[in-house]
C-alpha positions, 0 to 999 in steps of 0.5 A, a space after each residue: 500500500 503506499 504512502 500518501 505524500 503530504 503536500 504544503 503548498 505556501 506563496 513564497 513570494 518575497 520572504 527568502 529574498 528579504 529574510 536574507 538580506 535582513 540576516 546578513 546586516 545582522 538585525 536578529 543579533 543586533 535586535 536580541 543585543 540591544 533589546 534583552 527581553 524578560 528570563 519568561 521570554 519563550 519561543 522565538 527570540 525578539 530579534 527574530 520576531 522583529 524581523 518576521 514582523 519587518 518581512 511582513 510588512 516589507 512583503 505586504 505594505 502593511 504595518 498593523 499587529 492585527 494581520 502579522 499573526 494569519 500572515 505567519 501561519 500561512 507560511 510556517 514551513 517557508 519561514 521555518 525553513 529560511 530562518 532556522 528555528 522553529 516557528 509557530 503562530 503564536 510567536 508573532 500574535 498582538 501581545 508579544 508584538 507589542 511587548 516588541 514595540 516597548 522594547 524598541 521604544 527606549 531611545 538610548 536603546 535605539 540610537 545604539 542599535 541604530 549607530 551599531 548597524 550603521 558600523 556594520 552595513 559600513 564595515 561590510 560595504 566599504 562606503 567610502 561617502 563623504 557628502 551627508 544631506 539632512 532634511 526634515 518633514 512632518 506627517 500628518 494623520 487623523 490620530 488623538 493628541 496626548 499629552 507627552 505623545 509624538 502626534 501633536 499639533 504645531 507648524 504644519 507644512 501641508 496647510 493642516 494645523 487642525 492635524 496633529 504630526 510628527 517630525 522626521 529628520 534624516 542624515 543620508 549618505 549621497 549618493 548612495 541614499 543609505 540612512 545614516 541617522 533617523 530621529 523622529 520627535 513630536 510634531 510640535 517642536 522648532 526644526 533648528 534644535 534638531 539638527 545636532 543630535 541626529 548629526 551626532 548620532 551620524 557622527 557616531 555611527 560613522 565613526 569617524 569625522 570631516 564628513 560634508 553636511 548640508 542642509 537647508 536655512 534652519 541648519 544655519 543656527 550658530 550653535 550648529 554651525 559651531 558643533 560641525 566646525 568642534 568636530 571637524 566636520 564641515 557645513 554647507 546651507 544658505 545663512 539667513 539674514 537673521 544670522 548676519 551681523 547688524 548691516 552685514 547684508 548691506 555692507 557686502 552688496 555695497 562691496 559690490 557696487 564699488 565694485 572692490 570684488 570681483 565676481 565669479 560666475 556659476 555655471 551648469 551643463 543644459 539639458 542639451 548639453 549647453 553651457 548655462 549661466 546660473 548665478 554669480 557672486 564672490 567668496 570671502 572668509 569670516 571669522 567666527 566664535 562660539 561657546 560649545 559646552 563651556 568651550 570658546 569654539 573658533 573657526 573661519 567661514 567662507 561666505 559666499 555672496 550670489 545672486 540667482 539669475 532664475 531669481 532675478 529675472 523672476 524678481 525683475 518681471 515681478 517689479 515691473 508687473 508692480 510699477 505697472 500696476 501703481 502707475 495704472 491706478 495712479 492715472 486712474 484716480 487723477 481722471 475726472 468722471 461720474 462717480 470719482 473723487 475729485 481732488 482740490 489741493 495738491 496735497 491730496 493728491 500726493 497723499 493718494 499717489 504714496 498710498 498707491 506707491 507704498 501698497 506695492 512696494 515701489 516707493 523706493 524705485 519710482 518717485 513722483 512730481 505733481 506740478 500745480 497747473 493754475 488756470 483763472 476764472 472769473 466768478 459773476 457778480 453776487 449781491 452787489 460784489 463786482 466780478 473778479 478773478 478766481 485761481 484755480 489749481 489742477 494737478 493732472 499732469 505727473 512726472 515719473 523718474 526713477 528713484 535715485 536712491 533705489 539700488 539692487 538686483 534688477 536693471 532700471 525701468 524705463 517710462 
């Protein structure tokens, strides 16, 4: 009589591939090192668990506890075999899922885990990157705020300030794109104080110093600036004017209408291979000192003044729609009809020509002349009073020139 075979039939999928790659960067032993679990702990370790949960949800794009437990008794035998040790059911349910994120909750636990696996992945690659950009956002969802929880209300950058978030920040190797650093804080806190610990925590995992950092405005605080520079490392991000010395701004463009820098031009290759002209400016060093940690910090910038020719044009074309804009109603309100005000003195009218100047922004580009244009007309006799000659004063003409005092970025406009 023979035998009938059992057959189990499993969707394989995904799983050996991803259970693999997560072995070789070693994230069970990393995970049951960093994360010890209770002497009661049966079955399969928390580092094991953690990686069936992440293959889960890498395998399903699903990351809710509830569906982990029926995905795994679907594939006893698949993860049995390509893990090594036994696997059942129970091992991946709610309760000890959530006893995983506890664990995993622990920041100081985290960040250790999280610099450990970076020497290794580093280790075994030999990445030899030296460029780190870090950005921050926010996400947004429709979940409770409580109070010391990680979704709460601030700044939002979607246009929902009725959404509670969280903020992400990230240190990437370029160009690579392999997470250095990951730090991930409640949503209403400032962007600027949260550069320097996920720097930190890159430096650390690196292991090593005089990696390039960049970065938008909000990494351009001094006290950043200064704890790159005490490292060795080096920083690169736009300086807002907030950061700048008293007429700083000021003097270094007045450097350059006297012409006392000579100026560089930056350019790229065109999308049809063409050179192109993308900005200009000039570079000067600056000294600098702070005080990090009780200790006065001292290190040189180079600063380097440009002007975007994108930008310029776009401001150019932007000033002339104003300029335009005001001289239309200015002509406008000096013309007589139904229904307009009528102007007797002078002075109204330049009361009325500044309020138009000024609600576009253009009194320091265009300054206007109302000369008087006096006529006289006689007034008829009344009671006894002779005829006589009265003044009257019109004030449609208008002269426009050019503001001798307004300097920039754009050429000036002819009239």
């Amino acid at each position: 009589m023979h035998e009938i075979p059992i057959i189990i039939t499993e969707r394989v999928d995904d799983i050996p591939l991803l259970l693999e790659q997560m072995q070789r960067m070693g994230l069970p032993t990393l995970f049951d090192t960093h994360f010890p679990t209770h002497g009661n702990w049966t079955g399969l370790s928390l580092g094991w668990v953690s990686t069936l949960w992440l293959s889960a949800m890498l395998s399903r794009g699903d990351h809710r506890m509830v569906h982990v437990a029926p995905w795994v008794s679907q594939r006893l035998y698949t993860l049995g075999a390509t893990t090594g040790p036994t696997v059942t059911r129970v091992d991946c349910t709610d309760d000890r899922l959530a006893m995983v994120l506890r664990r995993c909750s622990d920041d100081t636990r985290w960040a250790a885990c999280a610099s450990a696996l970076n020497q290794h992945t580093v280790r075994v690659d030999d990445l030899q990157a030296q460029r780190v950009p870090v950005e921050s956002t926010s996400a947004s969802a429709y979940a409770p705020v409580t109070e010391g929880g990680r979704f709460q209300c601030g700044p939002s950058k979607d246009d929902r300030p009725d959404l509670p978030q969280v903020k992400v920040l990230q240190a990437v190797l370029d160009p690579l794109g392999m997470p250095l650093a990951t730090d991930v804080v409640s949503g209403e806190r400032a962007d600027a104080p949260l550069y320097v610990p996920c720097m930190e925590q890159g430096q650390a995992s690196r292991g090593r110093h005089g990696l390039f950092y960049g970065g938008d405005c909000k990494m351009a605080s001094r006290d950043t600036r200064a704890r790159l520079a005490a490292a060795g490392d080096v920083s690169l991000c736009p300086l807002p004017q907030v950061h700048l010395a008293a007429g700083a701004f000021e003097a270094a463009l007045e450097a350059v209408w006297h012409g006392a820098h000579a100026l560089s031009s930056v350019g790229r290759e065109g999308p049809k291979g063409q050179p192109e002209w993308i900005a200009e400016g000039y570079e000067s060093p600056v000294a600098m000192g702070q005080t990090v940690d009780g200790t006065v910090e001292s290190w040189t910038e180079r600063r380097w003044v440009g002007r975007s020719v994108r930008q310029a044009h776009a401001a150019e074309a932007a000033l002339r729609a104003r300029v335009a804009k005001a001289l239309a109603q200015r002509e406008a309100r000096t013309q007589r009809g139904r229904g307009r005000q009528r102007f007797e003195t002078v002075s109204a009218v330049r009361q009325a020509v500044v309020a138009i100047v000024q609600r576009y922004g253009v009194e320091h580009r265009r300054w206007c002349r109302v000369p008087p244009h006096v006529t006289t007309r006689s007034v008829r006799a009344y009671r006894g009073q002779p005829i006589a000659p009265r003044p009257s004063v019109c004030s449609k003409r208008f002269r426009t020139s050019r503001s001798p005092s307004s300097r920039g970025h754009t050429r000036p406009i002819d009239m």
